[in-house]
DSSP file (Angstrom, degrees, kcal/mol; ACC not computed):
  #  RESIDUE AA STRUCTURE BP1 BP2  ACC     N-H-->O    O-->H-N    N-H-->O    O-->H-N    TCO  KAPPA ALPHA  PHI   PSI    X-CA   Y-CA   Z-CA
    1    1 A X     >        0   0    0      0, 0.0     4,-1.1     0, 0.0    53,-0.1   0.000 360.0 360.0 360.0   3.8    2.0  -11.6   -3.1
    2    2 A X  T  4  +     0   0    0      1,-0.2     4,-0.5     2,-0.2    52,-0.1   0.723 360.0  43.8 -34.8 -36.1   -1.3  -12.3   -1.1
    3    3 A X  T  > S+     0   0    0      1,-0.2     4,-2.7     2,-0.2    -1,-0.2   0.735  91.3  75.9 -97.6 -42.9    0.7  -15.3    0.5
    4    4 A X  H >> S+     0   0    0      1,-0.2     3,-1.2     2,-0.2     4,-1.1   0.948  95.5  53.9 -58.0 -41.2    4.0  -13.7    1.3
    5    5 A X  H 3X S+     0   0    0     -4,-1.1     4,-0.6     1,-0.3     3,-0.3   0.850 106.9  45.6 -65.1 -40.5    2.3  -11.9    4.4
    6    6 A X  H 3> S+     0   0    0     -4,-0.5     4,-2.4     2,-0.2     3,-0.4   0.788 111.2  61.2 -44.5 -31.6    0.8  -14.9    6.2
    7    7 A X  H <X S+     0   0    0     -4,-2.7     4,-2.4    -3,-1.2    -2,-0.2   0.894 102.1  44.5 -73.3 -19.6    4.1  -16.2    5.4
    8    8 A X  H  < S+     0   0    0     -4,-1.1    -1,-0.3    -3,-0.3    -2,-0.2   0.750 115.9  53.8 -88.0 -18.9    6.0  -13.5    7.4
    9    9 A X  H  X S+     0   0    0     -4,-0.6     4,-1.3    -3,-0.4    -2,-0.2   0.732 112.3  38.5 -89.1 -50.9    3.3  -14.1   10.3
   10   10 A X  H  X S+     0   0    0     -4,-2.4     4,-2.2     1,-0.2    -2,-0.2   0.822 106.6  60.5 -79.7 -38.9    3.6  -17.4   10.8
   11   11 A X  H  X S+     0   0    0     -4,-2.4     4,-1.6    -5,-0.4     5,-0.3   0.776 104.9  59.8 -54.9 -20.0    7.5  -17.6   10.3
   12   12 A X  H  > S+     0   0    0      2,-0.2     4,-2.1     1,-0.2    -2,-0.2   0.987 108.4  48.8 -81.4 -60.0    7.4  -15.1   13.6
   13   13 A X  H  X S+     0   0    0     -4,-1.3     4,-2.4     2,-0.2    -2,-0.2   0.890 105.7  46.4  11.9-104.2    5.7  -17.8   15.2
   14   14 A X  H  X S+     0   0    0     -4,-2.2     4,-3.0     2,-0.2     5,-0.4   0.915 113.3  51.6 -52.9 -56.8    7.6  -20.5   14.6
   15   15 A X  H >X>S+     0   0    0     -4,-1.6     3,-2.2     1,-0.2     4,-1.8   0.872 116.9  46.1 -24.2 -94.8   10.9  -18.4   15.6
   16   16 A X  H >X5S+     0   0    0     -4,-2.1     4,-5.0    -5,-0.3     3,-0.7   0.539 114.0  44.1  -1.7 -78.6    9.0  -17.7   18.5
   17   17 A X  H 3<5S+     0   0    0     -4,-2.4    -1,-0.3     1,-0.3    -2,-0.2   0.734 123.6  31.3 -48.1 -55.4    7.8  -21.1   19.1
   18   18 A X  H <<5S+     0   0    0     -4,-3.0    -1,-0.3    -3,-2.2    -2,-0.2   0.521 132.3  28.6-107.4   4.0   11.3  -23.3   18.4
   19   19 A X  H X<5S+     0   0    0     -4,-1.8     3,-1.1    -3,-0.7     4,-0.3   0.453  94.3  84.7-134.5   3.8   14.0  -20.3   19.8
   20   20 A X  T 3<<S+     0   0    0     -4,-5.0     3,-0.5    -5,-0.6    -3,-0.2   0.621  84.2  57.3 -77.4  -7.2   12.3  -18.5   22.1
   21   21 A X  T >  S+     0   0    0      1,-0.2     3,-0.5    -5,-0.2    -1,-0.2   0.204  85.3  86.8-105.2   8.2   13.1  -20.8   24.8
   22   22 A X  T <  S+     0   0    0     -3,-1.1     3,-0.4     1,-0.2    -1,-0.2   0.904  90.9  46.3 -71.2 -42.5   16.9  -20.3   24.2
   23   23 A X  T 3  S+     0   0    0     -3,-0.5    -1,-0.2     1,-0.3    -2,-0.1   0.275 110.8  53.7-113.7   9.5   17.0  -17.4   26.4
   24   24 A X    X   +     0   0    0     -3,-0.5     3,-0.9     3,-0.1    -1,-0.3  -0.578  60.8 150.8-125.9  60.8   14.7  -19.4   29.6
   25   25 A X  T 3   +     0   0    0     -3,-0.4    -2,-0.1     1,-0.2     4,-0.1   0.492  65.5  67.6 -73.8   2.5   17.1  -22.7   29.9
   26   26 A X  T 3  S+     0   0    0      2,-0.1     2,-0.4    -3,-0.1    -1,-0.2   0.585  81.0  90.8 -88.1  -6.1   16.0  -22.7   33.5
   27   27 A X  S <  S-     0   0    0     -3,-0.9    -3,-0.1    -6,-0.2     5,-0.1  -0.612  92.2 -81.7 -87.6 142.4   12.5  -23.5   32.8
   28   28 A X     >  -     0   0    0     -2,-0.4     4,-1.6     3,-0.1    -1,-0.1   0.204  29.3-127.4 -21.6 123.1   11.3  -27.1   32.6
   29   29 A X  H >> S+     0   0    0      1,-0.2     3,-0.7     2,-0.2     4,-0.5   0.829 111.5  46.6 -45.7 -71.4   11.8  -29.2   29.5
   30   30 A X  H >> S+     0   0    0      2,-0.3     4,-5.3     1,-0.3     3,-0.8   0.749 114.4  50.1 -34.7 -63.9    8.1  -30.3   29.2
   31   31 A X  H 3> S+     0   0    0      1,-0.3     4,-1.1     2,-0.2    -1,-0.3   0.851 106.8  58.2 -25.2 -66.5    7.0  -26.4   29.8
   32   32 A X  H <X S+     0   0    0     -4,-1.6     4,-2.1    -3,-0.7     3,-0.4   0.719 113.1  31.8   9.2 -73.9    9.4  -25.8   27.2
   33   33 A X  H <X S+     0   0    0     -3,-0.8     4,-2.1    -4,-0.5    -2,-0.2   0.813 123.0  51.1 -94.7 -37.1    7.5  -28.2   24.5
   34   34 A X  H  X S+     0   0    0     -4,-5.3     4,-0.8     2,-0.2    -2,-0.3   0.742 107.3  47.4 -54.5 -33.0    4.1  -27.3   26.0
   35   35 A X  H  X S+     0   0    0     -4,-1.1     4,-2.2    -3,-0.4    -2,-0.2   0.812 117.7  49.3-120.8 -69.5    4.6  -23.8   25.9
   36   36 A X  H >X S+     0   0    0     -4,-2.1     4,-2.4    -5,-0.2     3,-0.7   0.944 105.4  56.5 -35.2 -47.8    6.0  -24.5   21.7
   37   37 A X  H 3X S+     0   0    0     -4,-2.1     4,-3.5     1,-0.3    -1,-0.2   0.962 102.2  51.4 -71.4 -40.4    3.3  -26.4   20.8
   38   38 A X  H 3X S+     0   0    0     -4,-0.8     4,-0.6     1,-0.2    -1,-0.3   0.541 111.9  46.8 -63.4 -18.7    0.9  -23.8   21.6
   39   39 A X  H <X S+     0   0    0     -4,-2.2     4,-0.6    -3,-0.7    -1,-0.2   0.672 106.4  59.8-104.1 -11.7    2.8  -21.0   19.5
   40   40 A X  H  X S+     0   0    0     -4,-2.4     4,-3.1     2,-0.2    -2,-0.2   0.980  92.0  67.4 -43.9 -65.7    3.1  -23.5   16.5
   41   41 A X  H >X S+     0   0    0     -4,-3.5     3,-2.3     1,-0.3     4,-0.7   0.842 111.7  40.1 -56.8 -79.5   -1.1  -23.8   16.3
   42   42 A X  H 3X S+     0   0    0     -4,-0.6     4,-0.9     1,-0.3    -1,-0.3   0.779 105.0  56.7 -82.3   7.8   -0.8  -20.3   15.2
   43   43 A X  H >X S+     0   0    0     -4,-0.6     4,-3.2     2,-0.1     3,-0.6   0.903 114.6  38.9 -75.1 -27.3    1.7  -20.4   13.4
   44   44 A X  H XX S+     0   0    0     -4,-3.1     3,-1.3    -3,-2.3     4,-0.7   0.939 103.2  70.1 -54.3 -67.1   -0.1  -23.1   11.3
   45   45 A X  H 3X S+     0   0    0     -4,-0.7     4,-0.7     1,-0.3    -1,-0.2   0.689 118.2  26.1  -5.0 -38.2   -3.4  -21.0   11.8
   46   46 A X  H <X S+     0   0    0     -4,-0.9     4,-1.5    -3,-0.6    -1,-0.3   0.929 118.9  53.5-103.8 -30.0   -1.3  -18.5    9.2
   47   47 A X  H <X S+     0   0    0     -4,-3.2     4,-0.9    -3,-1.3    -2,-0.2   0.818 103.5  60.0 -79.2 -36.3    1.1  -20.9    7.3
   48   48 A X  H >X S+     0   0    0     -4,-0.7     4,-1.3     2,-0.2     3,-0.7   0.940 114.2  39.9 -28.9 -72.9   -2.3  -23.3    6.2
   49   49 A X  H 3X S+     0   0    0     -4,-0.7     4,-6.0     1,-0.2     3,-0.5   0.850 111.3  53.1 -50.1 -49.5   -3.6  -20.2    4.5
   50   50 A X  H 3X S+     0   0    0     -4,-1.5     4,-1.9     1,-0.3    -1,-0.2   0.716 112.7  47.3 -33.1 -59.1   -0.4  -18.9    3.0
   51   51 A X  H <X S+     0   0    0     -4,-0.9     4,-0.7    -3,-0.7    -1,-0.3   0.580 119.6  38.3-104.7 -45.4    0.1  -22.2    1.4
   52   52 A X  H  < S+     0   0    0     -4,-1.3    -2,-0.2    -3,-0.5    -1,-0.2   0.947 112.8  53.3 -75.4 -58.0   -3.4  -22.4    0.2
   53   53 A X  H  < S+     0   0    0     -4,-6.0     4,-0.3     1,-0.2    -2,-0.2   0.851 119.4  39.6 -50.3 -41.7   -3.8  -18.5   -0.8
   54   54 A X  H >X S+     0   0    0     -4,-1.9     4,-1.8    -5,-0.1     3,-0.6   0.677  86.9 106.1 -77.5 -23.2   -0.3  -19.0   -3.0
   55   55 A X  B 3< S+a   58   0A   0     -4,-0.7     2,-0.9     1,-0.2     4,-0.2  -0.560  91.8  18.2 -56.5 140.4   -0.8  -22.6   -4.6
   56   56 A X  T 34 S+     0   0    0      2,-0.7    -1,-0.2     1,-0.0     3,-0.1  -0.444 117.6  62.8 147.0 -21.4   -1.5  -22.1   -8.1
   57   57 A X  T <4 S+     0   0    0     -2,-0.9     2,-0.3    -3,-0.6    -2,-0.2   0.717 128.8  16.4 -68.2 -20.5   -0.3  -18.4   -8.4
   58   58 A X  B  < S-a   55   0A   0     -4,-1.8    -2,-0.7     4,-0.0    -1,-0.3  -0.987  87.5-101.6-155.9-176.9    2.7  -20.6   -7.5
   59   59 A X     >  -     0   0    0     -2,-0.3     4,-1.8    -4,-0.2    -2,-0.1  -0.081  35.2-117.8 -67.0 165.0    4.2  -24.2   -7.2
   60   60 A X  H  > S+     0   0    0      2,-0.2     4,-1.4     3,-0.1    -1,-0.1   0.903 120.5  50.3 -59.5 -49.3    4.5  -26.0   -4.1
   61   61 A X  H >> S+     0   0    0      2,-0.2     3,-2.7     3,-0.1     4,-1.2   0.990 109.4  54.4 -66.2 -63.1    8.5  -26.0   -4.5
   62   62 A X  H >> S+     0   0    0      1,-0.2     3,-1.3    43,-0.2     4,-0.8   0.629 109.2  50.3 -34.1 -88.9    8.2  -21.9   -5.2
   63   63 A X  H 3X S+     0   0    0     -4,-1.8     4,-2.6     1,-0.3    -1,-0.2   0.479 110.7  48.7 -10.5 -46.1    6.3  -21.7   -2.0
   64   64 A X  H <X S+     0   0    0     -3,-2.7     4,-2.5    -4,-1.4    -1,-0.3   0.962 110.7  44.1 -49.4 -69.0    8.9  -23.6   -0.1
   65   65 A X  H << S+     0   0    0     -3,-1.3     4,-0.4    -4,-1.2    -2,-0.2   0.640 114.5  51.8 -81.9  -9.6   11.8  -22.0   -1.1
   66   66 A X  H >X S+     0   0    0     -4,-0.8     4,-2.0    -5,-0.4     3,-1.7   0.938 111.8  51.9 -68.9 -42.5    9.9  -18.6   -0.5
   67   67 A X  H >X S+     0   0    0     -4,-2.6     4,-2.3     1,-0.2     3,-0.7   0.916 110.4  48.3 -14.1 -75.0    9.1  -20.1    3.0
   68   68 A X  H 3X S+     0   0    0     -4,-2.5     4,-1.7     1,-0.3    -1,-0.2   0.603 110.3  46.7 -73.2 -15.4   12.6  -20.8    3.5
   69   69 A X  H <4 S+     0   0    0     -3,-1.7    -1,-0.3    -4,-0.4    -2,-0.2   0.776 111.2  51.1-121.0 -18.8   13.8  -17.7    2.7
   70   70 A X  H <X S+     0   0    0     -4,-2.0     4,-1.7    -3,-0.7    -2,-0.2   0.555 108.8  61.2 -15.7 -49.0   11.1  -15.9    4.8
   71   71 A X  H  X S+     0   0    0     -4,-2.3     4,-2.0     1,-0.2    -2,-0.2   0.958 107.8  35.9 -34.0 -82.8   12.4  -18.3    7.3
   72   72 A X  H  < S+     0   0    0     -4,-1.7     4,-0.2     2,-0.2    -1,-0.2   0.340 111.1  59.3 -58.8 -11.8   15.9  -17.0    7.3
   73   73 A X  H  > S+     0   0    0      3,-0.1     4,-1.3     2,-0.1    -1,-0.2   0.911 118.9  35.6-104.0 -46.1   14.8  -13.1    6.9
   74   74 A X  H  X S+     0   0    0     -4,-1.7     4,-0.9     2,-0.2     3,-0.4   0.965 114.0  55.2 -22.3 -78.0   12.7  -13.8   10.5
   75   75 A X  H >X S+     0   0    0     -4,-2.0     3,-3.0     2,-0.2     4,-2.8   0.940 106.4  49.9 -47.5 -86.0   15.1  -16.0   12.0
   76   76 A X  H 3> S+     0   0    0      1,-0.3     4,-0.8     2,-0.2    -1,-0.2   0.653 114.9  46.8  10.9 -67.6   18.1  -13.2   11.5
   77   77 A X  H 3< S+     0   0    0     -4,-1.3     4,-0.4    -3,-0.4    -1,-0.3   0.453 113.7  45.1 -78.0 -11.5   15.8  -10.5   13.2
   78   78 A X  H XX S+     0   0    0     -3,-3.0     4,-2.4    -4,-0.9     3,-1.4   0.870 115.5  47.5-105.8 -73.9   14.7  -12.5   16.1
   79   79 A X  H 3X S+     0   0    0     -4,-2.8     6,-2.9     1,-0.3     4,-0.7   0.663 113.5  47.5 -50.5 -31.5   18.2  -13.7   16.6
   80   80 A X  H 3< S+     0   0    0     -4,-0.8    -1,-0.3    -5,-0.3     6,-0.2   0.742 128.7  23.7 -89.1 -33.5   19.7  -10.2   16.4
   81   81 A X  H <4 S+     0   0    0     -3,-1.4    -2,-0.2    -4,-0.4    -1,-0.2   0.634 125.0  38.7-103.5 -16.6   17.0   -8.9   18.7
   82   82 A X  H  < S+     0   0    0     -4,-2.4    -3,-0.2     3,-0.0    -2,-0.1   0.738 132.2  25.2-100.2 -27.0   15.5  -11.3   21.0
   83   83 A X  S  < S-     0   0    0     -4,-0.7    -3,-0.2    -5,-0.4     3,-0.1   0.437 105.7-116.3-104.9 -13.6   19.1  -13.4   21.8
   84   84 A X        +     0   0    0     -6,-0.4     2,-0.6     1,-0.2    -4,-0.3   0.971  57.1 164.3  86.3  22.1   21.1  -10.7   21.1
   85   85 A X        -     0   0    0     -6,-2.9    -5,-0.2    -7,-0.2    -1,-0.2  -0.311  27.9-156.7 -95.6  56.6   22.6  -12.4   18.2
   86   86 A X        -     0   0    0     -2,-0.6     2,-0.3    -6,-0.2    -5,-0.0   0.032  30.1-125.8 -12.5 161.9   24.6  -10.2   15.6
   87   87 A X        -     0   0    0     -7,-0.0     2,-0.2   -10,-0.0     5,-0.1  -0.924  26.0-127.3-120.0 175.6   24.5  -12.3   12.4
   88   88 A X     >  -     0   0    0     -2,-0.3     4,-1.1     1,-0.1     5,-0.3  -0.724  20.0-102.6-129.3 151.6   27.8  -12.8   11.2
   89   89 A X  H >> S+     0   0    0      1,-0.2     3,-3.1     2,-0.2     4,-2.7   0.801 117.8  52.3 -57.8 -35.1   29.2  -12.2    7.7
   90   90 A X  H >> S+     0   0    0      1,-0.3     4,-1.9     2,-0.2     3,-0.7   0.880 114.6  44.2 -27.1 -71.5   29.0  -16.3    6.6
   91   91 A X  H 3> S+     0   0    0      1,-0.3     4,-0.7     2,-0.2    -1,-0.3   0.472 108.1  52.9 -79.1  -2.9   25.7  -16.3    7.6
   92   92 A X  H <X S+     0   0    0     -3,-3.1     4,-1.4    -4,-1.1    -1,-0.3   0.672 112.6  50.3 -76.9 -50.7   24.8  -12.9    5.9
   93   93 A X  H XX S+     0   0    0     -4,-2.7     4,-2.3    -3,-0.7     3,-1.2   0.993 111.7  43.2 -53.5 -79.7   26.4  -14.7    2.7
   94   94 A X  H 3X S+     0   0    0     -4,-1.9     4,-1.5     2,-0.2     3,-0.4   0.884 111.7  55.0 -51.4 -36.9   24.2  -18.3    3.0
   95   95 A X  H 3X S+     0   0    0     -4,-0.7     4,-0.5     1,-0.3    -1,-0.2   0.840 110.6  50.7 -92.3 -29.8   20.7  -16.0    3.8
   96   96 A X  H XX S+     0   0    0     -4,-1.4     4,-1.5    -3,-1.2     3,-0.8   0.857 108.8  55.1 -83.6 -25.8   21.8  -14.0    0.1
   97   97 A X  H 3X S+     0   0    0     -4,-2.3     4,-1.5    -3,-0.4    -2,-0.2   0.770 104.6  46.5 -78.2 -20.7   22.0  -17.2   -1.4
   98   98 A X  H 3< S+     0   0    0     -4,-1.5    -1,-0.3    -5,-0.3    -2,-0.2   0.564 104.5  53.9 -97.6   8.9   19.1  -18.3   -0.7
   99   99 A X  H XX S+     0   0    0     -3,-0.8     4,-1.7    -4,-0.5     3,-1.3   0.577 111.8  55.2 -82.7 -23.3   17.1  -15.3   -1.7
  100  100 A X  H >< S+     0   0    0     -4,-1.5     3,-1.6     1,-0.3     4,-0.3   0.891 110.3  49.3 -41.0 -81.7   19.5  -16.1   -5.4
  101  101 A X  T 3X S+     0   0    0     -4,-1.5     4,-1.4     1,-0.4    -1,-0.3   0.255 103.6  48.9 -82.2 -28.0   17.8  -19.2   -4.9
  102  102 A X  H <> S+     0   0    0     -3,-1.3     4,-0.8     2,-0.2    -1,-0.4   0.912 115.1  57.4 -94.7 -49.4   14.2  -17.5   -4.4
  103  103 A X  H X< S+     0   0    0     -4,-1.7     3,-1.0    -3,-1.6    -2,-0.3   0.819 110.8  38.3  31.8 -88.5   15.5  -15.7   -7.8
  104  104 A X  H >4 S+     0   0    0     -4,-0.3     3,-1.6     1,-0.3    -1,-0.2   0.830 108.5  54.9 -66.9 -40.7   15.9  -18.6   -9.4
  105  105 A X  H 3< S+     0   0    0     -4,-1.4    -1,-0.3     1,-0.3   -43,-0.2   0.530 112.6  47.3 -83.9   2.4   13.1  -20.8   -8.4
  106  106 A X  T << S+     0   0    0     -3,-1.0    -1,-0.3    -4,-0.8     2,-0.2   0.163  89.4 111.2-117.1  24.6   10.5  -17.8   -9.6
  107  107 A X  S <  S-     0   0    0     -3,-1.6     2,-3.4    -5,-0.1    -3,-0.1  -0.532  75.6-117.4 -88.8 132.9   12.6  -17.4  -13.2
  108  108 A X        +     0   0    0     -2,-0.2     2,-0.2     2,-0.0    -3,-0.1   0.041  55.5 144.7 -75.0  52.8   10.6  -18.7  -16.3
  109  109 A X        -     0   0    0     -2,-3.4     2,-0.6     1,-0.0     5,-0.0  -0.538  33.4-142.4 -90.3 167.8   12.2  -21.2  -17.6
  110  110 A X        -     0   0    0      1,-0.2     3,-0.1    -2,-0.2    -2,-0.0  -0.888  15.2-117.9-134.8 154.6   11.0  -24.0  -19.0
  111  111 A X     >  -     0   0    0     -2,-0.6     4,-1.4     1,-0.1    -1,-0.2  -0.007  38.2-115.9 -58.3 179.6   11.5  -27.8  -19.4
  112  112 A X  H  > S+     0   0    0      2,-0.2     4,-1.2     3,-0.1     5,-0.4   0.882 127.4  54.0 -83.5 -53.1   12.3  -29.1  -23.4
  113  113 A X  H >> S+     0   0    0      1,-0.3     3,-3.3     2,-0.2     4,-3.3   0.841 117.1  40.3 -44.5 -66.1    8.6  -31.1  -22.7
  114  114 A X  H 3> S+     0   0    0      1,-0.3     4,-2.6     2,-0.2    -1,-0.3   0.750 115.4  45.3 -25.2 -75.9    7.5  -27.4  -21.8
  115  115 A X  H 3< S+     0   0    0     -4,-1.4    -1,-0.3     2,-0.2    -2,-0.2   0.532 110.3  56.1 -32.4 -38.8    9.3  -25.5  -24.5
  116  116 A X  H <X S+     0   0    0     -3,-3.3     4,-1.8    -4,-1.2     5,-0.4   0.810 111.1  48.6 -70.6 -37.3    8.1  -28.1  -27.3
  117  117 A X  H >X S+     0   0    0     -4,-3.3     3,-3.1    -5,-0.4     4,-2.2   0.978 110.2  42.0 -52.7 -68.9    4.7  -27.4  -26.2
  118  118 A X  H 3X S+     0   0    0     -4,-2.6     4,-0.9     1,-0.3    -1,-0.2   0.680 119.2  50.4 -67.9  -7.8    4.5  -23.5  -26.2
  119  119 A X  H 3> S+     0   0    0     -5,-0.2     4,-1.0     2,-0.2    -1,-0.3   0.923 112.1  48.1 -60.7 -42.5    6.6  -23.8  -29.6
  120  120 A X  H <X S+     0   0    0     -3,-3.1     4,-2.1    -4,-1.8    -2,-0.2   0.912 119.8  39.4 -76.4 -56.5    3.7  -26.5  -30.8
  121  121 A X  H >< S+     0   0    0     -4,-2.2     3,-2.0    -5,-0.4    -1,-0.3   0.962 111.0  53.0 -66.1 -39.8    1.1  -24.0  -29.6
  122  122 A X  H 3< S+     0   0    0     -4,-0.9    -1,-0.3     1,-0.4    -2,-0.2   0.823 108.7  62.9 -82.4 -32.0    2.7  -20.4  -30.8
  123  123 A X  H 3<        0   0    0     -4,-1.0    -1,-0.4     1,-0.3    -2,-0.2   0.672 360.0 360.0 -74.3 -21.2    2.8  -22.3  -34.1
  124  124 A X    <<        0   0    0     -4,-2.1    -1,-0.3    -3,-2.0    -2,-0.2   0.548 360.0 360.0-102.7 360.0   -0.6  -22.8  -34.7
């Protein structure tokens, strides 16, 4: 779970980075993207490691869909406190389905390829 904490560091970021500028629509577009690009580089700064520190304790897709669901658990708390956003039940509903969905994607299952093997192997 080394990973998951960069993950939450850099998703803060990124919020930052692509919604913080909802609540300044008077400022210059360019500012605006300049201003982004420069809270992105750290959000990489954390998400590079994250990405690195978790690969092989898990897949690339697990990573993702923990990402995503990191994403959403951020996103939520920044809307609800930096815009002022309540989140509403719908969207309370899709953010539990994709923690199901982080659920699912960390469940052991295995392919038939998968299955024949560890049969193959348990057998000898």
């Amino acid at each position: 779970m080394i990973a998951v904490a960069p993950l939450f560091v850099s998703n803060i970021f990124m919020t930052a980075a692509w919604y913080g500028h909802l609540k300044h629509k008077d400022a210059a577009l360019w500012k605006v993207i300049a201003a982004s690009w420069l809270i992105a580089f750290l959000e990489y700064c954390f998400q590079v490691p994250a990405n690195r520190l978790g690969h092989g304790y898990f897949s690339a897709a697990q990573l993702k869909i923990i990402q995503e669901a990191v994403t959403l658990t951020v996103f939520i708390g920044f809307a609800w406190w930096y815009l002022g956003e309540k989140p509403r039940v719908n969207e309370m509903v899709a953010a539990a389905l994709v923690m199901i969905a982080v659920v699912v994607a960390q469940a052991p299952w295995r392919t038939n390829a998968e299955t024949a093997s560890h049969a193959a192997h348990v057998a000898e």
